[in-house]
DRENDO-1510 file (C-alpha; in Angstrom, 1 decimal, always signed):
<recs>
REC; n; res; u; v; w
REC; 1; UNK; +67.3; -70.6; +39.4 .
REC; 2; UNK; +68.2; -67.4; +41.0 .
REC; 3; UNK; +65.9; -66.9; +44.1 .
REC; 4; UNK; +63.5; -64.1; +43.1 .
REC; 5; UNK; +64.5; -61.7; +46.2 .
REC; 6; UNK; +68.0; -63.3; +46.2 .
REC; 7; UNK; +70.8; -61.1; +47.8 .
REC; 8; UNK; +72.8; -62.8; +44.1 .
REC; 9; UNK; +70.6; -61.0; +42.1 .
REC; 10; UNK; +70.6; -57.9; +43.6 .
REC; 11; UNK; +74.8; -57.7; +43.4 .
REC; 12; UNK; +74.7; -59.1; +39.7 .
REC; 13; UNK; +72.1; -56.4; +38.7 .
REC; 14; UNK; +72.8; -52.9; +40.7 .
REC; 15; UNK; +76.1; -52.8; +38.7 .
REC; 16; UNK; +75.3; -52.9; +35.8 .
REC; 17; UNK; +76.2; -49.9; +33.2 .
REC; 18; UNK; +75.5; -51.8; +30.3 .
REC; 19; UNK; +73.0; -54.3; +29.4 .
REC; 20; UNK; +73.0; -56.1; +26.2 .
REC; 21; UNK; +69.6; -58.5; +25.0 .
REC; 22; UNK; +69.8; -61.5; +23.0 .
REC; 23; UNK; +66.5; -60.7; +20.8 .
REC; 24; UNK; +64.8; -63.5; +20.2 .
REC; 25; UNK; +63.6; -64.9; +23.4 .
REC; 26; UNK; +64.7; -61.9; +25.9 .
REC; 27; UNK; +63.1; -59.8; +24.3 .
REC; 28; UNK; +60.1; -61.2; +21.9 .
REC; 29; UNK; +59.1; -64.8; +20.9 .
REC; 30; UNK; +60.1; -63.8; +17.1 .
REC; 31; UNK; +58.4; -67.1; +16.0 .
REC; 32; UNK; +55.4; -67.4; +18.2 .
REC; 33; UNK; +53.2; -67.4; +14.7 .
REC; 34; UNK; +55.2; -70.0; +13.5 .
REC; 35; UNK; +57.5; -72.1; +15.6 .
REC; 36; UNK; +61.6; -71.8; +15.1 .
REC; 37; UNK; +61.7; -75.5; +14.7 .
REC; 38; UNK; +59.5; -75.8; +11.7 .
REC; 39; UNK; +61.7; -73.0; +10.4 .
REC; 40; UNK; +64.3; -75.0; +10.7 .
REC; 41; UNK; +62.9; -77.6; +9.1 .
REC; 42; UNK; +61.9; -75.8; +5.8 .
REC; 43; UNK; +65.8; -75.1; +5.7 .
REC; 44; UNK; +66.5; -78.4; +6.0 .
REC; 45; UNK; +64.0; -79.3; +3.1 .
REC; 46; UNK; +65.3; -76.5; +0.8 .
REC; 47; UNK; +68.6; -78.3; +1.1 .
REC; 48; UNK; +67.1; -81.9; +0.3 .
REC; 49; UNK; +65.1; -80.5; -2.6 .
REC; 50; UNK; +68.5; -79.3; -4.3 .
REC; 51; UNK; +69.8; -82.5; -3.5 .
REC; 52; UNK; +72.2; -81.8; -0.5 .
REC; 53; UNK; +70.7; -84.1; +1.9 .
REC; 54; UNK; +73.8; -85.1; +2.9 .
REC; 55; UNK; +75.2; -81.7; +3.4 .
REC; 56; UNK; +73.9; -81.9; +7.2 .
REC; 57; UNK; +74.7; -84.7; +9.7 .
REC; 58; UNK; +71.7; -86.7; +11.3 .
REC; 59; UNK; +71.8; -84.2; +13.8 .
REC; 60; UNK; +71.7; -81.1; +11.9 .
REC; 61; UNK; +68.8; -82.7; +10.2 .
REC; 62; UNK; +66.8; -82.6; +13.2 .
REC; 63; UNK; +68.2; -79.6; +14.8 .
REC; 64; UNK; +65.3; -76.9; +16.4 .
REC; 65; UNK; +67.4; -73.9; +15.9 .
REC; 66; UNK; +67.7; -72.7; +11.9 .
REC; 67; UNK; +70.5; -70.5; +12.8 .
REC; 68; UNK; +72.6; -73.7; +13.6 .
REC; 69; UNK; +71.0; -75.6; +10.1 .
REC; 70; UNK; +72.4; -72.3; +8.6 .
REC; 71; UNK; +75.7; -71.7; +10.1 .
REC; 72; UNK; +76.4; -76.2; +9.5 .
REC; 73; UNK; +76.0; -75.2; +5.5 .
REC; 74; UNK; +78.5; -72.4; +5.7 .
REC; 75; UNK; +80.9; -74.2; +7.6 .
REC; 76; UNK; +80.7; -76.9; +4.8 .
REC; 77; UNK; +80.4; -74.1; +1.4 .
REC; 78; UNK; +81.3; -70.4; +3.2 .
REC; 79; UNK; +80.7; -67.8; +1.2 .
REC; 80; UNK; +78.8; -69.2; -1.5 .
REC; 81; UNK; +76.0; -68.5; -3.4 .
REC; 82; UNK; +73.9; -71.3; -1.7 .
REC; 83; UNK; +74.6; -69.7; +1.9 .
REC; 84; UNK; +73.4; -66.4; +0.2 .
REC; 85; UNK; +70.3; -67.9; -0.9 .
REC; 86; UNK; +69.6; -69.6; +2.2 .
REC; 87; UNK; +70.7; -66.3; +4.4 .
REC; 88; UNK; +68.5; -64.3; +2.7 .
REC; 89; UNK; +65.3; -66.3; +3.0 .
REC; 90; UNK; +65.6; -66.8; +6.8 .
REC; 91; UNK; +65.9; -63.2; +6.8 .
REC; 92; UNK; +62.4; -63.2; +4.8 .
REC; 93; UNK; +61.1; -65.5; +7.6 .
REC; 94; UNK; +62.4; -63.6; +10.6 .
REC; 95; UNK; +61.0; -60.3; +9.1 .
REC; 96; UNK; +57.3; -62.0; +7.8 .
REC; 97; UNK; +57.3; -63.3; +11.4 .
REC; 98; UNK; +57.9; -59.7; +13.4 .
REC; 99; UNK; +53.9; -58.7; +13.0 .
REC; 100; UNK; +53.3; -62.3; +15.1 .
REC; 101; UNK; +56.1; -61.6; +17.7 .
REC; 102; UNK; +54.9; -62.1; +21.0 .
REC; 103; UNK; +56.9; -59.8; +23.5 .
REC; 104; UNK; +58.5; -61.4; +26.3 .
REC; 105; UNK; +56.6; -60.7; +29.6 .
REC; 106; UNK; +58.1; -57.9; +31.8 .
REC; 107; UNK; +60.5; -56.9; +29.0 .
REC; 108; UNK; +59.1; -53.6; +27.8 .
REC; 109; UNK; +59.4; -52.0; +31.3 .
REC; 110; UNK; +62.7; -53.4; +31.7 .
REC; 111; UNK; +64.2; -52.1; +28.9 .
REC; 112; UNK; +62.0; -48.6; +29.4 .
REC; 113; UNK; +63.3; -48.4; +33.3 .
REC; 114; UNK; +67.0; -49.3; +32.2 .
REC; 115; UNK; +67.3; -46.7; +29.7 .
REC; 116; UNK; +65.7; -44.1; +32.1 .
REC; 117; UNK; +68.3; -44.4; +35.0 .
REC; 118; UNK; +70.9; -44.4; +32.4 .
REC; 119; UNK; +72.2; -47.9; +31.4 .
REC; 120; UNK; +73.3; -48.1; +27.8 .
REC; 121; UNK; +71.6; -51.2; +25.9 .
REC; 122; UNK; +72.5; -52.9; +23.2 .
REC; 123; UNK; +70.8; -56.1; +21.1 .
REC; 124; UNK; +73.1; -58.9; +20.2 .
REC; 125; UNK; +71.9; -61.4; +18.2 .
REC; 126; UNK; +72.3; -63.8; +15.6 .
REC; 127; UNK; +69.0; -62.5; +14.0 .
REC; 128; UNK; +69.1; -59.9; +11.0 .
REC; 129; UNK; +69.5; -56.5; +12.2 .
REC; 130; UNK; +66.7; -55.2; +10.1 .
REC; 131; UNK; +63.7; -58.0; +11.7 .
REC; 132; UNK; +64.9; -56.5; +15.3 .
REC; 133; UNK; +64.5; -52.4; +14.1 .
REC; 134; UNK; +61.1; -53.4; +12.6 .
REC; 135; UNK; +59.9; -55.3; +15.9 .
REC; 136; UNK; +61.8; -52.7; +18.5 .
REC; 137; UNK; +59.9; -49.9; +16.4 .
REC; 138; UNK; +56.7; -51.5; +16.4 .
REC; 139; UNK; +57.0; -51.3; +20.1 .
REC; 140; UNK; +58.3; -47.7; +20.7 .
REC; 141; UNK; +61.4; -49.1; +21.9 .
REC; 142; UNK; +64.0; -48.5; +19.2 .
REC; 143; UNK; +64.8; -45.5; +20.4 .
REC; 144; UNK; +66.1; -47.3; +24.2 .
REC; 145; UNK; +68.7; -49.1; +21.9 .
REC; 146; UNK; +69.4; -47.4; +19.0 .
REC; 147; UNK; +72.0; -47.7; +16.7 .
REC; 148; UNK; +73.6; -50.4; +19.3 .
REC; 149; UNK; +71.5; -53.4; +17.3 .
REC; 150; UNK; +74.3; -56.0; +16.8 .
REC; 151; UNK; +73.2; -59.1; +14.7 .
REC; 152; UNK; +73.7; -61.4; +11.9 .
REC; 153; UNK; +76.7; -60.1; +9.2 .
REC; 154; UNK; +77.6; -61.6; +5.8 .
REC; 155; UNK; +80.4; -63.6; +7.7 .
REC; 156; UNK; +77.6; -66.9; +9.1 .
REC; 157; UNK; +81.1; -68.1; +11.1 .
REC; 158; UNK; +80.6; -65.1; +13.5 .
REC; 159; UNK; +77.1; -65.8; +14.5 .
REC; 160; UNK; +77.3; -66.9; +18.7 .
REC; 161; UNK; +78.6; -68.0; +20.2 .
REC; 162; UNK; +81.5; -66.5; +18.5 .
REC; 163; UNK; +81.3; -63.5; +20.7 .
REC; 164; UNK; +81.6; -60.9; +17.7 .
REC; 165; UNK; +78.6; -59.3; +18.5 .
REC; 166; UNK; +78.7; -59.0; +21.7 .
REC; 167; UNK; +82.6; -57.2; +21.2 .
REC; 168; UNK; +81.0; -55.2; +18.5 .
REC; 169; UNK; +78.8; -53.8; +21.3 .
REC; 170; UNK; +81.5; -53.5; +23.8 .
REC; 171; UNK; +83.5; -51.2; +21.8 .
REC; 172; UNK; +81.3; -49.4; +20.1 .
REC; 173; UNK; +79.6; -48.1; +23.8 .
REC; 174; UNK; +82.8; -48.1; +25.1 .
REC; 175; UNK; +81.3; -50.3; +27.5 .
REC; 176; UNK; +83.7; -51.8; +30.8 .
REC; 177; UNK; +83.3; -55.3; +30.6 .
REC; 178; UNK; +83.3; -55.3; +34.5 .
REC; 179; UNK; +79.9; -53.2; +34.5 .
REC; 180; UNK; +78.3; -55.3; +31.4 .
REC; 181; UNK; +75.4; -57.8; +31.6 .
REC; 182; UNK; +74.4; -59.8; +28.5 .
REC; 183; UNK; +70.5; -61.9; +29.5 .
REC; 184; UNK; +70.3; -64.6; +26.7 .
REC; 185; UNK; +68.4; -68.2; +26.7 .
REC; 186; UNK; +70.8; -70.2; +25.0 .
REC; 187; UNK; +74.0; -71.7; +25.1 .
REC; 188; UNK; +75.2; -70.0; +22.6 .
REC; 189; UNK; +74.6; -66.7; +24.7 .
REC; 190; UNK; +75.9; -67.5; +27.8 .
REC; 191; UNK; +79.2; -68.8; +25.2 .
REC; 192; UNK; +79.6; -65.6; +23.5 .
REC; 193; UNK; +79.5; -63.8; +27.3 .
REC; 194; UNK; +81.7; -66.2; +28.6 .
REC; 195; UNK; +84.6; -66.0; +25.5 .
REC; 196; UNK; +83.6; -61.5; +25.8 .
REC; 197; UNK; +84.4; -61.7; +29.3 .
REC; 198; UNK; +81.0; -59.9; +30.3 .
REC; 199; UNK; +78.2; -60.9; +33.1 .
REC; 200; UNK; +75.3; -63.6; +32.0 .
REC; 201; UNK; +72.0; -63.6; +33.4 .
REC; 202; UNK; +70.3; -66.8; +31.2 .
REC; 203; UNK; +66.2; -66.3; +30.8 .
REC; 204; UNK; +64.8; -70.0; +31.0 .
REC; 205; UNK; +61.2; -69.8; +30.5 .
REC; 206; UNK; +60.8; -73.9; +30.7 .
REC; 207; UNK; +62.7; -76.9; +31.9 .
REC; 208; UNK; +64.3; -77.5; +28.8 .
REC; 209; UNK; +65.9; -74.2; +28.4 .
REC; 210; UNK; +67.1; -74.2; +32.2 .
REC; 211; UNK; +68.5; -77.8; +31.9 .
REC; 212; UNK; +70.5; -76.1; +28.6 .
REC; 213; UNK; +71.7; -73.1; +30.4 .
REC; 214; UNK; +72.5; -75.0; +33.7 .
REC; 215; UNK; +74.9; -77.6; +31.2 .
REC; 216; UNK; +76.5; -75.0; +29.3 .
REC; 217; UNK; +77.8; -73.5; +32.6 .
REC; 218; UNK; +75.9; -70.7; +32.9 .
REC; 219; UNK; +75.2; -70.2; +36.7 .
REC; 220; UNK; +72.8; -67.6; +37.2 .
REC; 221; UNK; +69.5; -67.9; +35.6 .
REC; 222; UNK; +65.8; -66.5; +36.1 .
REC; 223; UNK; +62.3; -68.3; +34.7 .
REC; 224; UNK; +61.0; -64.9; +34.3 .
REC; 225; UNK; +61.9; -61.2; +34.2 .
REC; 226; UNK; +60.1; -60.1; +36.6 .
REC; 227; UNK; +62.4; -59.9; +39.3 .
REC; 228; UNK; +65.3; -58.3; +37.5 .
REC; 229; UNK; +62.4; -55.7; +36.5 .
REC; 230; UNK; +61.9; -55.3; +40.3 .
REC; 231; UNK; +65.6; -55.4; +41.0 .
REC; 232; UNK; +66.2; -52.6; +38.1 .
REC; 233; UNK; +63.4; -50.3; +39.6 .
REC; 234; UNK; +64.7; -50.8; +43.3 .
REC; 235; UNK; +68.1; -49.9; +41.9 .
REC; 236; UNK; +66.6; -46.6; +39.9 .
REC; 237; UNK; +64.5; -45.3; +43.2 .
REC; 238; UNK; +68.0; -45.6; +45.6 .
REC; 239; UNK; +70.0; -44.0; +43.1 .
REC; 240; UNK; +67.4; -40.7; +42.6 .
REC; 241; UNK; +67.1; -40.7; +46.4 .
</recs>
C-alpha cells in the first residue's frame, strides 16, 4: 500500500489532467443489496438449466465475477442469441441493483473536487452504460462525467482488460496518456491501464483485493480514498494560490 502522506502519492496524483473510474467498486458497491458472486452464480445456473453445464470450465463455474461467467460464454458462442439473452439480463440485474448501491467512501468529494480544479473524468467499465447514468444521476454527479461513461458494448470480447474502454476515453477527451490516471480494484483494471499505456492507482478495500492487485503487477495501491481525496484538495488549494 501506498503510505497515506507518501511523497509517491503525491507525484502520481498532482499530474493528473485526466482521471478515469472503474465504476463498480471506485466509485459505488453496485451489488451491496445483493452480492456479485451470487450474481454470478444465477448465470451460471441459467446456463445449467438450458443444459450447457459444460459450456464453463470447473473454474468458470465457481468464478465471483459474472462479467468473467459472461465474457467465458461469448468466447465459446460470440455473437449469438444466448450471449444476447444472457447480456441483457445482467444488465437487468446491474440496473435493479443501482437503488441498493452503496457509494464508495470519500468518492463523491473526490470526483466533485476533481472536476472543480479542472480534471476531465471519465467511467470505464465493464458495466452497462445505462446502470452507471442512473446511479451517477441519483447522486448529482453525472454531470462531473458526462458523456465520457465508457462501458459494456455488444462486442463481450472488449470488456477489460481489453483496454477498449479506457482508449475510447482517451480519444474521445483527447486525453495525453502521460497526464492520465485510471483507479480500478481489479486485475482486469490495472490490465486495461497497463495494455492503454495510462497511470494505475488500484483501490483495495480488503486483503483479498490487495493480494490481487499486488499479483497482477500493479504497484501503487491505496485501502481507501481518502488520502488521494486529501492529495486532490492539497493539489486544488496550491494551484488557486
Amino acid at each position: 500500500m501506498i503510505d497515506e502522506s507518501s511523497e509517491k502519492l503525491r507525484n502520481l496524483i498532482e499530474p493528473v489532467r485526466f482521471a478515469l473510474f472503474d465504476f463498480d467498486g471506485p466509485v459505488c458497491r453496485l451489488f451491496a443489496g445483493r452480492a456479485a458472486d451470487e450474481v454470478a452464480k444465477d448465470l451460471v445456473q441459467r446456463l445449467e438449466e438450458r443444459g450447457l453445464r459444460g459450456l464453463l470450465t470447473p473454474g468458470e463455474r465457481e468464478e465471483p465475477d459474472p462479467y468473467i461467467v459472461l465474457r467465458a460464454v461469448h468466447r465459446r458462442h460470440p455473437r449469438s442469441d444466448l450471449v444476447d439473452e444472457l447480456e441483457r439480463w445482467l444488465t437487468q440485474q446491474e440496473l435493479d441493483a443501482v437503488a441498493s448501491a452503496w457509494p464508495t467512501a470519500h468518492v463523491d468529494p473526490l470526483i466533485q473536487t476533481w472536476y472543480a480544479i479542472g480534471t476531465r473524468l471519465a467511467v470505464t467499465t465493464n458495466n452497462a452504460p445505462d446502470p452507471v447514468n442512473r446511479y451517477l444521476h441519483s447522486r448529482g454527479l453525472l454531470a462531473c462525467f458526462a458523456p465520457h461513461i465508457y462501458g459494456r458494448t455488444a462486442d463481450l470480447s472488449l470488456l477489460k482488460p481489453h483496454p477498449h474502454c479506457v482508449q475510447r476515453a482517451l480519444g474521445a477527451m483527447g486525453a495525453d496518456r502521460r497526464l492520465t490516471l485510471m483507479i480500478g480494484d481489479a486485475p482486469s483494471d490495472y490490465e486495461a491501464a497497463r495494455r492503454a499505456g495510462v497511470r494505475f492507482l488500484g483501490y483495495a478495500r480488503n486483503k483479498r483485493k490487495a493480494a490481487l492487485l499486488h499479483e497482477a503487477g500493479a504497484r501503487h495501491l491505496v485501502s481507501s480514498l481518502e488520502p488521494v481525496l486529501d492529495t486532490v484538495r492539497a493539489a486544488g488549494e496550491h494551484k488557486a494560490r
